[in-house]
Backbone as ProteinMPNN parsed JSONL, in Angstrom:
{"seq_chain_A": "XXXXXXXXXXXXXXXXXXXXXXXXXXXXXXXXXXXXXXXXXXXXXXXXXXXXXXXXXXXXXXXXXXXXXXXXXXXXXXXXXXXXXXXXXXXXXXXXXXXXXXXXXXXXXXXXXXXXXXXXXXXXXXXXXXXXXXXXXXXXXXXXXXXXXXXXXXXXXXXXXXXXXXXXXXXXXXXXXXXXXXXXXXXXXXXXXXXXXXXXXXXXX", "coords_chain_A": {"N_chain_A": [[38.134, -29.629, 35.875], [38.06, -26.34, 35.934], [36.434, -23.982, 38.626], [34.087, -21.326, 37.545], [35.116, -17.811, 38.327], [33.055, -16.21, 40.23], [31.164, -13.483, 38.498], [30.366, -9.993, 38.567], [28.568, -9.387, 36.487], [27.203, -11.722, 36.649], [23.532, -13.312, 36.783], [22.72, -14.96, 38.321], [24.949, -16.672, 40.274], [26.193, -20.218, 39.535], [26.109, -23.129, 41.866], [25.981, -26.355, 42.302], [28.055, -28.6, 41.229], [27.335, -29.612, 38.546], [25.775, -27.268, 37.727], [27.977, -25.36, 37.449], [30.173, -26.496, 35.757], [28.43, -26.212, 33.889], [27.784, -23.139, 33.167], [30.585, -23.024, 32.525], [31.583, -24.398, 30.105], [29.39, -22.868, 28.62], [31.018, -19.868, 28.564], [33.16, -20.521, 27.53], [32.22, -21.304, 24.648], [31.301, -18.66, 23.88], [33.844, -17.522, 24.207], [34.727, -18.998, 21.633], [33.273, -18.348, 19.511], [33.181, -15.708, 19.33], [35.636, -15.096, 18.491], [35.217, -16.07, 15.77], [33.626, -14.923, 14.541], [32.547, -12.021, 15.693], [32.055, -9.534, 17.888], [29.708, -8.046, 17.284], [28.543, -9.749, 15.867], [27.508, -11.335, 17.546], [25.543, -13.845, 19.39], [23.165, -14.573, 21.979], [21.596, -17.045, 21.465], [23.603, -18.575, 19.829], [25.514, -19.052, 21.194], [24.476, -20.467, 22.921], [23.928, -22.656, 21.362], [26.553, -23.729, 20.38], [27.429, -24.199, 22.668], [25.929, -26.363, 23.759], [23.884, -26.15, 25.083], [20.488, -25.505, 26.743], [18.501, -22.421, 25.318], [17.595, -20.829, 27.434], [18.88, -22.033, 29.873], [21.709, -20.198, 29.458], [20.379, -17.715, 29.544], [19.668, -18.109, 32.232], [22.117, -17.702, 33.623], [22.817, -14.494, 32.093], [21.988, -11.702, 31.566], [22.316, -10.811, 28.58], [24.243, -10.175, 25.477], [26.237, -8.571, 26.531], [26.598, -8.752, 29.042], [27.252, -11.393, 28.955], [29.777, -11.105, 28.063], [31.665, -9.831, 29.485], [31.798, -11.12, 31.675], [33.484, -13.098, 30.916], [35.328, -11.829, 30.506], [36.139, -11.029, 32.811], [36.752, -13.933, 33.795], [38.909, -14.053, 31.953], [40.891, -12.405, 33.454], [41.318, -13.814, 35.826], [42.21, -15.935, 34.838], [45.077, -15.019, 34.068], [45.944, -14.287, 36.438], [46.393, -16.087, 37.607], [48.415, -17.953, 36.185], [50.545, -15.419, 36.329], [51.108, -15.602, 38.425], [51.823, -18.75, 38.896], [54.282, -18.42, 37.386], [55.982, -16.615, 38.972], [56.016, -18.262, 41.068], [58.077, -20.045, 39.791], [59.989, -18.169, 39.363], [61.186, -17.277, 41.427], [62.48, -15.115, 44.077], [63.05, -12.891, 42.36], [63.15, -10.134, 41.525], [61.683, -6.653, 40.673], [62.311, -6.836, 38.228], [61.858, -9.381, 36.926], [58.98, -9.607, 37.65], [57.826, -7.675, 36.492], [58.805, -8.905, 33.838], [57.182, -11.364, 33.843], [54.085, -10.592, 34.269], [53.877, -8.831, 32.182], [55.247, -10.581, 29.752], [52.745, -13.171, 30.078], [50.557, -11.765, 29.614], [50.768, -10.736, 27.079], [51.081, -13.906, 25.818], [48.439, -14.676, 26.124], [47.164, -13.336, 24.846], [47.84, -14.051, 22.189], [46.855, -16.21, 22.075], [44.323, -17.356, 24.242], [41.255, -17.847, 23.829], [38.953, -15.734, 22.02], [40.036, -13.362, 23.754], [41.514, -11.362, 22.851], [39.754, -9.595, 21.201], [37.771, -9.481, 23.919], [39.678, -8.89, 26.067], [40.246, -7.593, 29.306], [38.214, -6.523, 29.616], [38.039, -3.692, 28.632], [37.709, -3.591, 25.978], [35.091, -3.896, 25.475], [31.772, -2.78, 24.26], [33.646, -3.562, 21.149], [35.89, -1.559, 20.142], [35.504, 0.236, 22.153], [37.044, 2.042, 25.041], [37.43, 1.798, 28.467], [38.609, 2.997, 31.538], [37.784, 1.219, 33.984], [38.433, -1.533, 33.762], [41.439, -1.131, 34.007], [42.054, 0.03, 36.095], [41.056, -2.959, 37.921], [43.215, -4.299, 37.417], [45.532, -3.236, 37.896], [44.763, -2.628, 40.851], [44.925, -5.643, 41.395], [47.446, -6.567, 40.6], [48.952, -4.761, 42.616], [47.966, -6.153, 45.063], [48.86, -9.026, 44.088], [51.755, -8.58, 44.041], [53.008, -6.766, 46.031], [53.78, -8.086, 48.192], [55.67, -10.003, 46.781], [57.722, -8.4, 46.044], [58.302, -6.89, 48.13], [56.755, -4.752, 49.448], [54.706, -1.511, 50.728], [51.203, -2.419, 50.423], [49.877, 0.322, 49.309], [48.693, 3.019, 48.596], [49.91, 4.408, 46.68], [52.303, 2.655, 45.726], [49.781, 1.602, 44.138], [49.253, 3.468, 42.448], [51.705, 3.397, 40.938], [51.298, 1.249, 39.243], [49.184, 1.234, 38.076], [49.985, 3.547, 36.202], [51.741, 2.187, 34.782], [49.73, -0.346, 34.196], [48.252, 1.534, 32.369], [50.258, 2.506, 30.206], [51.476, 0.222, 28.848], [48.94, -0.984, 28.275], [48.412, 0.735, 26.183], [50.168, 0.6, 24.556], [50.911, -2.331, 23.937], [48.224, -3.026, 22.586], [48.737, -1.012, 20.394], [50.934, -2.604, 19.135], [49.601, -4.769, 18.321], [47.695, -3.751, 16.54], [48.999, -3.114, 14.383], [50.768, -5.257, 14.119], [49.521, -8.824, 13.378], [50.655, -10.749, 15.351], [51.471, -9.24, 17.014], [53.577, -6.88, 17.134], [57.108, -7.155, 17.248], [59.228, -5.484, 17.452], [57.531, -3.127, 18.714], [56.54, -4.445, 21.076], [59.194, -4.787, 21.87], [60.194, -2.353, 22.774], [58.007, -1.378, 24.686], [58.903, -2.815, 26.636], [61.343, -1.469, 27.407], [60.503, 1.096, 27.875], [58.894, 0.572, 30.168], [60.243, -0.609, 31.87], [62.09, 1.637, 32.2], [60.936, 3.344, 33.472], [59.774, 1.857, 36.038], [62.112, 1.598, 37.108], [62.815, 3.701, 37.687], [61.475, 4.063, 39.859], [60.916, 2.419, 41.222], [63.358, 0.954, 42.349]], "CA_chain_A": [[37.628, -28.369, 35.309], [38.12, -24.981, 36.949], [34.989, -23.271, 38.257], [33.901, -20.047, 36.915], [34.767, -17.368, 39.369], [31.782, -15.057, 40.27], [31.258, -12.061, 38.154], [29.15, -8.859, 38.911], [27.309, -9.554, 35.359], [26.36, -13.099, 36.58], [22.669, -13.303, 37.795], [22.796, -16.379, 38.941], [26.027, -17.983, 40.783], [26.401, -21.419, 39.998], [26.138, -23.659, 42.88], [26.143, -27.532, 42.102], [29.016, -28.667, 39.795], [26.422, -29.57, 36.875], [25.839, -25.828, 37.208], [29.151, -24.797, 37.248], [30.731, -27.059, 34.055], [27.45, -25.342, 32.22], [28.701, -21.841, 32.851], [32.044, -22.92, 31.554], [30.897, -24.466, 28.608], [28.784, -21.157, 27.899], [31.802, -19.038, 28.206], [34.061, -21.457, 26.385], [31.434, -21.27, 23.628], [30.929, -17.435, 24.085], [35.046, -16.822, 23.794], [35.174, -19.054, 20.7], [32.469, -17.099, 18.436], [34.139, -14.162, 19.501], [37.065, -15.123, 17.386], [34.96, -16.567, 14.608], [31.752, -14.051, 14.312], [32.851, -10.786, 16.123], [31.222, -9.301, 19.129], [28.593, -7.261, 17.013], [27.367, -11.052, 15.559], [27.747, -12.483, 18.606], [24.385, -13.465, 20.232], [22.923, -15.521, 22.501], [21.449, -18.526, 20.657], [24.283, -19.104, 18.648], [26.471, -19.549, 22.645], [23.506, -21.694, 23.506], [24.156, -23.841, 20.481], [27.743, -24.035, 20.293], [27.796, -24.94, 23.64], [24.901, -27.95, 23.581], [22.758, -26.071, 26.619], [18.74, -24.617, 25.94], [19.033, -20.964, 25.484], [17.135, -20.636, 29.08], [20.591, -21.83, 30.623], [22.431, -19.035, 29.217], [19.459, -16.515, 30.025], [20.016, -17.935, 33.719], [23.243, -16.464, 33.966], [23.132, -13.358, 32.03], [20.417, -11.236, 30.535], [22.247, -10.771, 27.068], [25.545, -10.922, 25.537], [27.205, -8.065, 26.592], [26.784, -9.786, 30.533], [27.919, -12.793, 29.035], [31.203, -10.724, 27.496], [31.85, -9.305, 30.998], [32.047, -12.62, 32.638], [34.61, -13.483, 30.199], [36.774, -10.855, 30.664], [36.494, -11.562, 34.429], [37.48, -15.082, 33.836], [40.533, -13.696, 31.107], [41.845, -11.532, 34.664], [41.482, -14.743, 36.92], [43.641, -16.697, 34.482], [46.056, -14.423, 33.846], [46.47, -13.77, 37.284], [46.955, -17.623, 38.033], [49.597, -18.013, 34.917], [51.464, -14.72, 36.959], [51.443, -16.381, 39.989], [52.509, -20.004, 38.839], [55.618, -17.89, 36.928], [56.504, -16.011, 40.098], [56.531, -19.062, 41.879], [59.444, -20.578, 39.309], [60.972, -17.295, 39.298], [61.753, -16.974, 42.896], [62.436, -13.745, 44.659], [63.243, -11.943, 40.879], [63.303, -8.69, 42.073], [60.981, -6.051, 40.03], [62.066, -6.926, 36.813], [61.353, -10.918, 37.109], [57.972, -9.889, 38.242], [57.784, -7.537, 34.864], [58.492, -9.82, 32.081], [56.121, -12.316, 34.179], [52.988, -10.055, 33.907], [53.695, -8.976, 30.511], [55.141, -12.183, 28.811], [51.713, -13.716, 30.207], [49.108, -10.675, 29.289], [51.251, -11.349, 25.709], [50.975, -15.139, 25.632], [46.887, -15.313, 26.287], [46.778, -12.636, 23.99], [47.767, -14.688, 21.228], [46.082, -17.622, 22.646], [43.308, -17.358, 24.642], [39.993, -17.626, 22.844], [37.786, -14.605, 22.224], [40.801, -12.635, 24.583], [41.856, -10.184, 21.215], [38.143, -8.802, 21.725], [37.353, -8.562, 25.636], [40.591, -8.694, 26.903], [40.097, -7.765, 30.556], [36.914, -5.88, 29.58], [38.692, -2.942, 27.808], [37.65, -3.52, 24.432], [33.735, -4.313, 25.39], [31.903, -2.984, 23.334], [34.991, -3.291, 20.527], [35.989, 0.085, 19.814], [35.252, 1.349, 23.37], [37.871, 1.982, 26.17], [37.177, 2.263, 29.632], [38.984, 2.975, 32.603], [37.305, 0.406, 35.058], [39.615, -2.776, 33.625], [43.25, -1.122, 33.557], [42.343, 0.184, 37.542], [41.15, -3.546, 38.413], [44.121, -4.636, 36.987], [46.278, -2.352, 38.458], [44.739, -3.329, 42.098], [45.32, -6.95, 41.152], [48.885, -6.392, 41.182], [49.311, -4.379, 43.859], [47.804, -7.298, 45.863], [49.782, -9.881, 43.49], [53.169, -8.241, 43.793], [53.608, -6.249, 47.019], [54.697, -9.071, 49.013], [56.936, -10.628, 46.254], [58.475, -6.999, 45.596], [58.461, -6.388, 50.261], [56.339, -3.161, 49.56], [53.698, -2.143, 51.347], [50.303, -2.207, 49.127], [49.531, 1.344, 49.24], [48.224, 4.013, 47.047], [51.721, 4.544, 45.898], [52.246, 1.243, 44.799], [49.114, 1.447, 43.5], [49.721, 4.344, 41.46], [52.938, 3.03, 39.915], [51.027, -0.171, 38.852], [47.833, 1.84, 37.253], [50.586, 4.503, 35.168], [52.364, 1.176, 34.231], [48.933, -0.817, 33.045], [48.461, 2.289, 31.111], [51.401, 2.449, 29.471], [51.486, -1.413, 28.558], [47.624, -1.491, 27.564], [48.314, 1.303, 24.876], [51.956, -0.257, 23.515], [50.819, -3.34, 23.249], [47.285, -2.918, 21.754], [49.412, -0.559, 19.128], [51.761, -3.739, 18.661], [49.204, -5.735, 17.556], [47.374, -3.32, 15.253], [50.549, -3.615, 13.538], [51.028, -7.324, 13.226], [48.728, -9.598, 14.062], [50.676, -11.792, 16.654], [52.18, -7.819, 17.821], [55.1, -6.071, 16.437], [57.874, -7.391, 18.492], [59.975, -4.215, 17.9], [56.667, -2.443, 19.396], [56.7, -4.767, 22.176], [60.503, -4.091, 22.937], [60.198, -0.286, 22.922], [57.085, -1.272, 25.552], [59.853, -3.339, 27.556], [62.324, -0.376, 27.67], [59.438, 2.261, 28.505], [58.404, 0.031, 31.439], [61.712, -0.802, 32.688], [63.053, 3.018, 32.676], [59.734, 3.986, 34.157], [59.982, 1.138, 37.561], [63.369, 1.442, 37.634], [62.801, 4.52, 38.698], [60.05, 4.477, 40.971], [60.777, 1.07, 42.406], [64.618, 0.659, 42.535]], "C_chain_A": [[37.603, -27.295, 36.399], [37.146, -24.516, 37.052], [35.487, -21.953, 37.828], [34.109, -19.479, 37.822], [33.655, -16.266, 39.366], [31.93, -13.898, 39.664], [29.914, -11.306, 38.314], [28.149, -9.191, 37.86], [26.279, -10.708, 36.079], [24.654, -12.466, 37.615], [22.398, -14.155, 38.367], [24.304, -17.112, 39.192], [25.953, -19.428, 40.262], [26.52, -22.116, 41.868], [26.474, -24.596, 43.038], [27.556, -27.141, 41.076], [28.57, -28.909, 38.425], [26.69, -27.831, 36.863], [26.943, -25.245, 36.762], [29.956, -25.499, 36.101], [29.61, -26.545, 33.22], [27.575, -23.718, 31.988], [29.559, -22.221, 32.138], [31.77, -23.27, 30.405], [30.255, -23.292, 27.717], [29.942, -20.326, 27.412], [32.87, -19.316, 27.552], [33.163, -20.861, 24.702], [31.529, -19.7, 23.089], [32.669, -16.882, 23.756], [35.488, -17.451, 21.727], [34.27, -18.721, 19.189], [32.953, -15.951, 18.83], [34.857, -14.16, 18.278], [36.151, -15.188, 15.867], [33.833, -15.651, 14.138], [32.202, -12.036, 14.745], [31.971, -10.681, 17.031], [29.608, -9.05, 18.284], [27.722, -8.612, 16.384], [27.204, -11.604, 16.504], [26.28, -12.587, 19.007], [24.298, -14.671, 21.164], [22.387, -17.323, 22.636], [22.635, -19.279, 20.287], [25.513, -19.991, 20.12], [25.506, -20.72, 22.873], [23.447, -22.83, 22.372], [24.952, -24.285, 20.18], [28.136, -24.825, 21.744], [26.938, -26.166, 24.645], [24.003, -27.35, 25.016], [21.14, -25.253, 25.721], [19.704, -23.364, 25.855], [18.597, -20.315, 27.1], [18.361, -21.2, 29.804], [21.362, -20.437, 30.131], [21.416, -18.062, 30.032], [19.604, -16.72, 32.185], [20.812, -17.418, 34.159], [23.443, -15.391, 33.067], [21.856, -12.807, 30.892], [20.984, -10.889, 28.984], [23.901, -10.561, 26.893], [26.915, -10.009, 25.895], [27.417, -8.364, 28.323], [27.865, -10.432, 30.427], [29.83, -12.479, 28.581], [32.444, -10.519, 28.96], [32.249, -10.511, 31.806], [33.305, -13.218, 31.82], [35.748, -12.862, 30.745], [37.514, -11.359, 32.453], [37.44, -12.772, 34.861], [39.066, -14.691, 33.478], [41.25, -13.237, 32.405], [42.21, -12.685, 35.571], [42.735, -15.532, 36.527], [44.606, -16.242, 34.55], [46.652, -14.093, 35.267], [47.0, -14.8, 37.813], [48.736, -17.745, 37.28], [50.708, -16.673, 35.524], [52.108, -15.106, 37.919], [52.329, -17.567, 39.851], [54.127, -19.484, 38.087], [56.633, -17.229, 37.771], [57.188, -17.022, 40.907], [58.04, -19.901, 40.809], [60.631, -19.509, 39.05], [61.936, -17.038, 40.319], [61.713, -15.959, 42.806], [63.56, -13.091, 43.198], [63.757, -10.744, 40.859], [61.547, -8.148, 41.109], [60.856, -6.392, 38.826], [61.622, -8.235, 36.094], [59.606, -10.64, 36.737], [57.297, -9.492, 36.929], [57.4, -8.231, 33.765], [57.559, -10.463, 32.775], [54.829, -11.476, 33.569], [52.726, -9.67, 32.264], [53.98, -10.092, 29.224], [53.575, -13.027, 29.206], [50.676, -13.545, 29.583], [49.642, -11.378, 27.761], [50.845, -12.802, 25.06], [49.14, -15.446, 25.54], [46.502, -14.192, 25.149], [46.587, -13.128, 22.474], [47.24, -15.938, 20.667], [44.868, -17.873, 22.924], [42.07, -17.114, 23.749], [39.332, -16.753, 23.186], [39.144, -13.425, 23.122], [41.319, -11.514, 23.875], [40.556, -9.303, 21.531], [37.828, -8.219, 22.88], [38.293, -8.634, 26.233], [40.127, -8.911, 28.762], [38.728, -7.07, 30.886], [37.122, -4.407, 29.076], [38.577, -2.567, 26.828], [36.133, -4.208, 24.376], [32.6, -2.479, 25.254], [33.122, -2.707, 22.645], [35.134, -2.129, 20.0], [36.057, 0.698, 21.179], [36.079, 0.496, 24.565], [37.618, 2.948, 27.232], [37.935, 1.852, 30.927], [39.388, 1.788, 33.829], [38.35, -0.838, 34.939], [40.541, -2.338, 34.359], [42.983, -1.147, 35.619], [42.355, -1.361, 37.975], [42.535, -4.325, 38.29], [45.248, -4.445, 37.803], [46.057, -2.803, 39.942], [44.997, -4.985, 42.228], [46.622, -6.929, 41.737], [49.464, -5.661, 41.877], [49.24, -5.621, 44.636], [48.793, -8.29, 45.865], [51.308, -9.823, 44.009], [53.918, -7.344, 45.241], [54.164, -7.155, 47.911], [56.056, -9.64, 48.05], [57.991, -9.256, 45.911], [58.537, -6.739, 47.756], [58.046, -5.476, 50.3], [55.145, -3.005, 49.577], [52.555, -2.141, 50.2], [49.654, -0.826, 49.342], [48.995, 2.198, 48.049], [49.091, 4.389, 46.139], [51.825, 3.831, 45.187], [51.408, 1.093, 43.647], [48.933, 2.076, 42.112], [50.835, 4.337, 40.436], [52.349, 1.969, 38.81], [49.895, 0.452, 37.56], [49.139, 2.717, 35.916], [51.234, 2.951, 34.156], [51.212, 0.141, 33.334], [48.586, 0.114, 32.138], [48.791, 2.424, 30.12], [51.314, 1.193, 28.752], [50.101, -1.139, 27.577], [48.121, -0.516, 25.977], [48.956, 0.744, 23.878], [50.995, -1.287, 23.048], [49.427, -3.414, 22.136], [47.754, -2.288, 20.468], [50.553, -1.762, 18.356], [50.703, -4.655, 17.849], [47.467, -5.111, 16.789], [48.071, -3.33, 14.239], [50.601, -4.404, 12.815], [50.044, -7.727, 13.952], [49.024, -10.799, 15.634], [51.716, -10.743, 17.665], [53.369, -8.177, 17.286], [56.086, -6.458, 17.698], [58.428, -6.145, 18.66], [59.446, -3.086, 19.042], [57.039, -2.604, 20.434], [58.212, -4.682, 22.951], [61.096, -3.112, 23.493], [59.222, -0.513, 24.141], [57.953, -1.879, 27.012], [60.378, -2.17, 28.483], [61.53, 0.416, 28.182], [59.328, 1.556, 29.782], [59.445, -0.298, 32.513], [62.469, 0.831, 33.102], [61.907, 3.541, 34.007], [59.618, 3.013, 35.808], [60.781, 1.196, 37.783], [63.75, 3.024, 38.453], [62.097, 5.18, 39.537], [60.71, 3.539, 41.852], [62.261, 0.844, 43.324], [64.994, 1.38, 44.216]], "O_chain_A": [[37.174, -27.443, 37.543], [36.504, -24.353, 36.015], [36.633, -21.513, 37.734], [33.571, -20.029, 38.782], [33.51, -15.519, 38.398], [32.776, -13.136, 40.131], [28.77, -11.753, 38.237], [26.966, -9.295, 38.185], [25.048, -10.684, 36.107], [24.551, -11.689, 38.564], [21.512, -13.948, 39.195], [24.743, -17.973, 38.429], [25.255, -19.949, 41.132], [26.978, -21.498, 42.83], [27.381, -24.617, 43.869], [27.949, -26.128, 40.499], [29.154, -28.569, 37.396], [27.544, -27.246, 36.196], [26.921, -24.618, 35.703], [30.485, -24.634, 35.403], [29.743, -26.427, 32.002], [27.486, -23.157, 30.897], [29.499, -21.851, 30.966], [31.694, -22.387, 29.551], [30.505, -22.925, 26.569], [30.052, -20.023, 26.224], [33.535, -18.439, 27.001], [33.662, -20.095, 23.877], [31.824, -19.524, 21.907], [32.782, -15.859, 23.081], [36.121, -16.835, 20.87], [34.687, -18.88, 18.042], [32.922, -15.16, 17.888], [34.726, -13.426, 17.298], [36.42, -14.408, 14.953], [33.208, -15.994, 13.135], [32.062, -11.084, 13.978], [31.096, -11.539, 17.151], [28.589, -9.681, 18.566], [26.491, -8.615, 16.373], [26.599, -12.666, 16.359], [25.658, -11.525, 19.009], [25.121, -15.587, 21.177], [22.617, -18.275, 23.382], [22.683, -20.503, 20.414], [26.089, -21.077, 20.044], [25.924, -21.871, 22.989], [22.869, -23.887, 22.627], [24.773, -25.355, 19.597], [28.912, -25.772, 21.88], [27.196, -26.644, 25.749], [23.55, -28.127, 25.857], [20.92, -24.732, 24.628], [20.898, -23.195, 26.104], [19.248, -19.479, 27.726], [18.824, -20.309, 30.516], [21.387, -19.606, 31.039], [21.74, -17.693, 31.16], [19.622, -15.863, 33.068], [20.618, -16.621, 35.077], [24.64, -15.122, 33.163], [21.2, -13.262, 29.955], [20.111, -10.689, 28.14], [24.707, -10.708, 27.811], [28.095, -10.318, 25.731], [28.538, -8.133, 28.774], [28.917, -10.416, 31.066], [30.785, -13.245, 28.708], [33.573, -10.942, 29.211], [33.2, -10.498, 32.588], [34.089, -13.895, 32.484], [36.778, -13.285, 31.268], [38.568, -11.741, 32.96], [38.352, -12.831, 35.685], [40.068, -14.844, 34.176], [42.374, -13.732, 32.498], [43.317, -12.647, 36.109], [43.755, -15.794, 37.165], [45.421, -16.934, 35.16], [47.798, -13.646, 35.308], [48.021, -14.669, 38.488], [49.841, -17.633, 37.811], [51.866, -16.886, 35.166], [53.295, -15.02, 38.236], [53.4, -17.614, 40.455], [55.093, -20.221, 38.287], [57.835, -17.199, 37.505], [58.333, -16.971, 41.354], [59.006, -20.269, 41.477], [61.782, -19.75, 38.685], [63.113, -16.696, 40.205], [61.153, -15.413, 41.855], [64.776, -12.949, 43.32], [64.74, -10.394, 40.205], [60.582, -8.89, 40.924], [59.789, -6.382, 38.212], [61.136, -8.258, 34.963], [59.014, -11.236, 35.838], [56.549, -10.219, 36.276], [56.398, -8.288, 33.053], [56.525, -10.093, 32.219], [54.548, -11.692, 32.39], [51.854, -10.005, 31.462], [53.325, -10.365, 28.218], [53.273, -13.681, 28.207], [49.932, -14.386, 29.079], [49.074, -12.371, 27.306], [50.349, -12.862, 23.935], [48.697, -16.402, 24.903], [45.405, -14.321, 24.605], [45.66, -12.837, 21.717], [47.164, -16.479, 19.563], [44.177, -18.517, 22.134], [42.024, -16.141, 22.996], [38.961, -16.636, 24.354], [38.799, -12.286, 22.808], [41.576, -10.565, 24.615], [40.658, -8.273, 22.196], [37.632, -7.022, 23.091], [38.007, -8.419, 27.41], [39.806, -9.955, 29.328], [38.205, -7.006, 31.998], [36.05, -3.806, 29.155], [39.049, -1.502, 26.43], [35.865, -4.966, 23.444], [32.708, -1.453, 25.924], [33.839, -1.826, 23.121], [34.222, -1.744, 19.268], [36.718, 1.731, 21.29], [36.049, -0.671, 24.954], [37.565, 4.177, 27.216], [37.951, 0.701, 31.362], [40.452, 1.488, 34.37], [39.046, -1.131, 35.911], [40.721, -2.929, 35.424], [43.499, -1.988, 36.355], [43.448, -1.64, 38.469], [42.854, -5.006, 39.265], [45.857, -5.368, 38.344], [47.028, -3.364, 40.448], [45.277, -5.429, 43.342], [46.938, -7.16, 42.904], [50.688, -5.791, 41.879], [50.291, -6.198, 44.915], [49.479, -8.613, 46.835], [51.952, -10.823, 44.329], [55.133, -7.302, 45.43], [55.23, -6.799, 48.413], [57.207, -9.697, 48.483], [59.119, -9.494, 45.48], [59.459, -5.977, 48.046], [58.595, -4.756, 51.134], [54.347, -3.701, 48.949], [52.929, -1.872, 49.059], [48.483, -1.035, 49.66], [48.955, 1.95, 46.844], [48.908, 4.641, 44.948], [51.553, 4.015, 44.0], [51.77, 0.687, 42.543], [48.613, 1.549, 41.046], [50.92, 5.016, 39.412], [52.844, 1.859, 37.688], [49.896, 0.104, 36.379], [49.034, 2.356, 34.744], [51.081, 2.856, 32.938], [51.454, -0.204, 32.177], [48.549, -0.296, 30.978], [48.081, 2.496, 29.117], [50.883, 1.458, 27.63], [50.176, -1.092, 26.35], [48.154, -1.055, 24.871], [48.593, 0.455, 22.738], [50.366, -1.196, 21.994], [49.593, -3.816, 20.985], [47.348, -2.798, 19.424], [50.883, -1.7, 17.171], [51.035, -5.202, 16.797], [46.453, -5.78, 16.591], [47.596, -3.599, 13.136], [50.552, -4.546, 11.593], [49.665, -7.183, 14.989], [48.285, -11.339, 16.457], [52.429, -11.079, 18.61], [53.964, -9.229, 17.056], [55.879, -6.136, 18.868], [58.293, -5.568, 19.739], [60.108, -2.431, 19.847], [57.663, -1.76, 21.077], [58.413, -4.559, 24.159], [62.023, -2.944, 24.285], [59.556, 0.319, 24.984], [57.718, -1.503, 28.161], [60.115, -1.903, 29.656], [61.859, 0.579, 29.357], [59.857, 2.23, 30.666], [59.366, -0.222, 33.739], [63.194, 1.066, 34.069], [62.147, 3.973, 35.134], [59.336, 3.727, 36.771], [60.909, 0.871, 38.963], [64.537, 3.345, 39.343], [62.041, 6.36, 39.883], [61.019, 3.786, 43.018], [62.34, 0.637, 44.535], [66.122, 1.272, 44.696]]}, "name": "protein", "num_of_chains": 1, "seq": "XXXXXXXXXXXXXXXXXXXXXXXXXXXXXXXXXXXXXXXXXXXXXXXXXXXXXXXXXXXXXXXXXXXXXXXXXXXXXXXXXXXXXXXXXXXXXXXXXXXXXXXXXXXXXXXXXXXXXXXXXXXXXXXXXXXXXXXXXXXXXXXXXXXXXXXXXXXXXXXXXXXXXXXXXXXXXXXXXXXXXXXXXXXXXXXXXXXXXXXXXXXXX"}
């Protein structure tokens, strides 16, 4: 079992590994009433009963459930950034556009997958209806970090700035792809391809 990695919501770290498989369990629990209830039913009992702990475990790590949403999302960025990485590494040196489909065939794939991930995404869609900033940038510095070595460029504000106009771009497409259809409009998503590809190809090339 993977630990949880630390999020700003948490008020309490885990420490032991009991502790740390009872976070995950929480937020296991906490992504799959997401899907089945919606955020606005979501509460804290119902995590503390789906996922067999008191409700005083949950209350240890987060004072209520929009904490506990937050820690999710955190997790959704960790995976996704693993699942980039382990694709990079079978891609080899790709170039730009390797690195591309990687990030977005991935964000795509947990999208349709990942439990509760339709809702808090990367923290984007917490509360649902409301979009804020703070995700797309961490995002955006993610892959600067992620990608400037496998791309040989340095990680600068530049970089950084290509990466932020580009999660932009992406977050809107695709969220409009899958108001659409439910598992996203592919046509959407291939118009989001082409936009993203004209748009690095001529920044990066």
């Amino acid at each position: 079992m993977k630990p949880v990695p630390q999020a700003t919501s948490l008020r309490r770290a885990p420490v032991q590994r009991r502790s740390a498989e009872r976070l995950t369990r929480i937020l296991d629990a906490c992504a799959d009433l997401l899907d089945e209830v919606g955020y606005d039913a979501l509460s804290t009992r119902a995590v503390a009963l789906r996922a067999g702990v008191p409700i005083g475990s949950v209350y240890r790590f987060f004072g209520n459930k929009r904490a506990m949403a937050d820690a999710l999302a955190q997790r959704n960025l960790e995976r996704w950034t693993e699942r980039v990485t382990e694709r990079l590494k079978e891609t080899g040196k790709g170039g730009w556009r390797a690195a591309m489909d990687a990030v977005l065939d991935e964000y795509l794939a947990m999208k349709r997958t990942a439990p509760g991930f339709s809702l808090v995404d990367f923290g984007n869609q917490i509360p649902v209806g409301a979009r804020y900033a703070e995700p797309n940038h961490r995002v955006a510095d993610r892959l600067t970090d992620l990608l400037s070595g496998y791309l040989d460029r340095e990680p600068d504000e530049d970089l950084r700035r290509v990466f932020l106009v580009a999660v932009e771009t992406a977050d809107t497409l695709v969220h409009l792809a899958f108001r659409v259809a439910p598992e996203g409009d592919e046509r959407i998503i291939a118009e989001t391809r082409e936009i993203l590809r004209a748009y690095l190809g001529r920044v990066l090339d």
